[in-house]
C-alpha positions as CSV (number, residue, x, y, z in Angstrom):
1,X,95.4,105.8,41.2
2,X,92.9,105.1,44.5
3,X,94.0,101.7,44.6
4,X,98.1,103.1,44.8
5,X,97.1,105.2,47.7
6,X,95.1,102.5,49.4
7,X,98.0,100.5,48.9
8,X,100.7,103.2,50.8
9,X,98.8,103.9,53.5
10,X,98.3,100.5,54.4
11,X,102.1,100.0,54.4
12,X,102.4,103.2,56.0
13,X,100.1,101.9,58.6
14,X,101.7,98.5,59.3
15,X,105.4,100.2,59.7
16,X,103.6,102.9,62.3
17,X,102.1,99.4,64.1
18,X,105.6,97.8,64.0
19,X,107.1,100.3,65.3
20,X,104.6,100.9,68.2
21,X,105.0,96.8,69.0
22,X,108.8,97.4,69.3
23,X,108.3,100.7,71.7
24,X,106.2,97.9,73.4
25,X,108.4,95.5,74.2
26,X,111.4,97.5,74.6
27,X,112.3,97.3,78.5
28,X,113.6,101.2,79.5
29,X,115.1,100.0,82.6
30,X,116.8,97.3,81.4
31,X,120.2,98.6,82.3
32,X,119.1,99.6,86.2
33,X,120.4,96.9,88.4
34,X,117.4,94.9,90.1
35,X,117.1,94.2,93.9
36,X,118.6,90.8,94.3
37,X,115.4,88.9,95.7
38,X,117.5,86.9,97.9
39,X,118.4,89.7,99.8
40,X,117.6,90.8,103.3
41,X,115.7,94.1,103.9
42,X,115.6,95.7,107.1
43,X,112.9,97.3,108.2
44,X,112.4,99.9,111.0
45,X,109.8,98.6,113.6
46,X,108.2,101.7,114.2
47,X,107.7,102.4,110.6
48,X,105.8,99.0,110.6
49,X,104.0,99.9,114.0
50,X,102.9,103.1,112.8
51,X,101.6,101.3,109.5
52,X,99.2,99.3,111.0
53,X,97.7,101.9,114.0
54,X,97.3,104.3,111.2
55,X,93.7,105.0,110.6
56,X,93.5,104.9,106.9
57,X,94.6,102.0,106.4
58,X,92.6,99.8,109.6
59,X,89.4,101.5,107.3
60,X,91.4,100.4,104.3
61,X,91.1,96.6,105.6
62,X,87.3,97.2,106.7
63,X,86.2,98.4,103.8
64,X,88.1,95.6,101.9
65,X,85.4,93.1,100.9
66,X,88.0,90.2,101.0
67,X,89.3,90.8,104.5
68,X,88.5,87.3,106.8
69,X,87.6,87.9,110.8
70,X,90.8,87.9,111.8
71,X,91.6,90.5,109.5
72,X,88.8,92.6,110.7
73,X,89.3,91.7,114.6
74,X,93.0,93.5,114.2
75,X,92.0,96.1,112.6
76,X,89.3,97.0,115.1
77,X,91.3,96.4,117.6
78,X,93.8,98.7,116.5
79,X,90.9,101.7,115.7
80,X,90.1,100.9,120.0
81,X,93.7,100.7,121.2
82,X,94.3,104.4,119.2
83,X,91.9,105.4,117.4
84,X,89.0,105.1,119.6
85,X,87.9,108.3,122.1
86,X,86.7,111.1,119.7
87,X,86.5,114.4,120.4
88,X,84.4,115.9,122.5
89,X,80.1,117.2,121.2
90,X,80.1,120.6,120.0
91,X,77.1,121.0,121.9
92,X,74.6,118.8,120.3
93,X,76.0,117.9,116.9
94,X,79.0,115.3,117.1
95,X,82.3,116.3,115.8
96,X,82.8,116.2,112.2
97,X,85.8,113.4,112.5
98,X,83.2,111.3,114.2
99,X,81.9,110.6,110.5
100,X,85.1,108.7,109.8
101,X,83.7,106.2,112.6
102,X,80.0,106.1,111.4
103,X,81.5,104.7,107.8
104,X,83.4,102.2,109.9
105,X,80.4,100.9,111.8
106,X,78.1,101.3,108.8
107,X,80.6,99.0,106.9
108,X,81.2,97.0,109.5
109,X,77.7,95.8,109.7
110,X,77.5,95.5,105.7
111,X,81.0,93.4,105.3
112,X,80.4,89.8,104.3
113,X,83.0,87.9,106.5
114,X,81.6,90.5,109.9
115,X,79.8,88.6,113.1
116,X,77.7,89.4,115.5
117,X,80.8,89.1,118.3
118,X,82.8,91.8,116.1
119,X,80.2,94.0,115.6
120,X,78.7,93.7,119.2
121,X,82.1,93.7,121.3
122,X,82.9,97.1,119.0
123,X,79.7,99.0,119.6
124,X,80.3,97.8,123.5
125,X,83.9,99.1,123.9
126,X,83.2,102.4,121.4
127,X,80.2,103.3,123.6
128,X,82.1,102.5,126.6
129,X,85.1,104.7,125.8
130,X,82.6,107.4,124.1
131,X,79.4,107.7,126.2
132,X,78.6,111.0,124.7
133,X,78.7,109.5,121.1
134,X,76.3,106.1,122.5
135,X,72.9,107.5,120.8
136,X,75.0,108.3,117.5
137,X,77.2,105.0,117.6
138,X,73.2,103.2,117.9
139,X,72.5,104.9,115.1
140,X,75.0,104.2,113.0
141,X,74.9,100.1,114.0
142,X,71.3,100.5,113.0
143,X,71.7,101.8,109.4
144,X,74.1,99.2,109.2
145,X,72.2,96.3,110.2
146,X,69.1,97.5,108.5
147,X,70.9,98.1,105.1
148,X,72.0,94.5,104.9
149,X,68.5,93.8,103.3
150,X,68.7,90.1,104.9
């Protein structure tokens, strides 16, 4: 009698798994006509443009551990060219955005593929375009540095 039940619920069991392997492998947009890869698509120069000034994504290729110099010269670059005057001190404190730009520099100083010429020409032209922020931007290039445990 136990060994009849043993034996349907295995069977049970290995139509449920064929079934699931067949749900697997069946393609649901199989009938939806691909993109022909030969094709030309056209894109809209300011969509690109505003793709790579946007600030998310230059911190995106910072904090990506495989960006090389050049990867990480653009994107600095592009945080200076419109990204780089903060707001103004509320009195002492700095502005709360200005935390977005310590995590850049703290980064920064911690990425693998980073020299001294990036991080120096940064923390000249960030200072030099925020002289309110130079003490905090300092700072920042000092956690960095002193975190890299070399």
């Amino acid at each position: 009698m136990e060994t009849e039940l043993i034996v349907k619920s295995i069977m049970g069991l290995i139509a449920l798994l064929s079934l699931l392997v067949f749900f697997l492998f069946l393609e649901p947009n199989k009938d939806k006509k691909k993109p022909n890869s030969n094709s030309k698509v056209v894109v809209d120069r300011d969509e690109v443009e505003s793709e790579e000034t946007n600030l998310d994504a230059l911190v995106a290729i910072i904090k990506n551990k495989k960006s090389d110099s050049k990867k990480l010269s653009f994107a600095l670059d592009m945080i200076l060219k419109h990204h780089g005057t903060f707001h103004k001190k509320m009195g002492v404190r700095a502005h709360k955005d200005f935390d977005i730009y310590m995590d850049v520099l703290f980064t920064l100083c911690r990425h693998p593929n980073t020299n001294k010429d990036l991080i120096i020409n940064f923390d000249k032209e960030l200072a030099r375009l925020n002289p309110d922020y130079k003490q905090e931007i300092n700072n920042a290039i000092s956690k960095g540095l002193n975190s890299r445990g070399i």
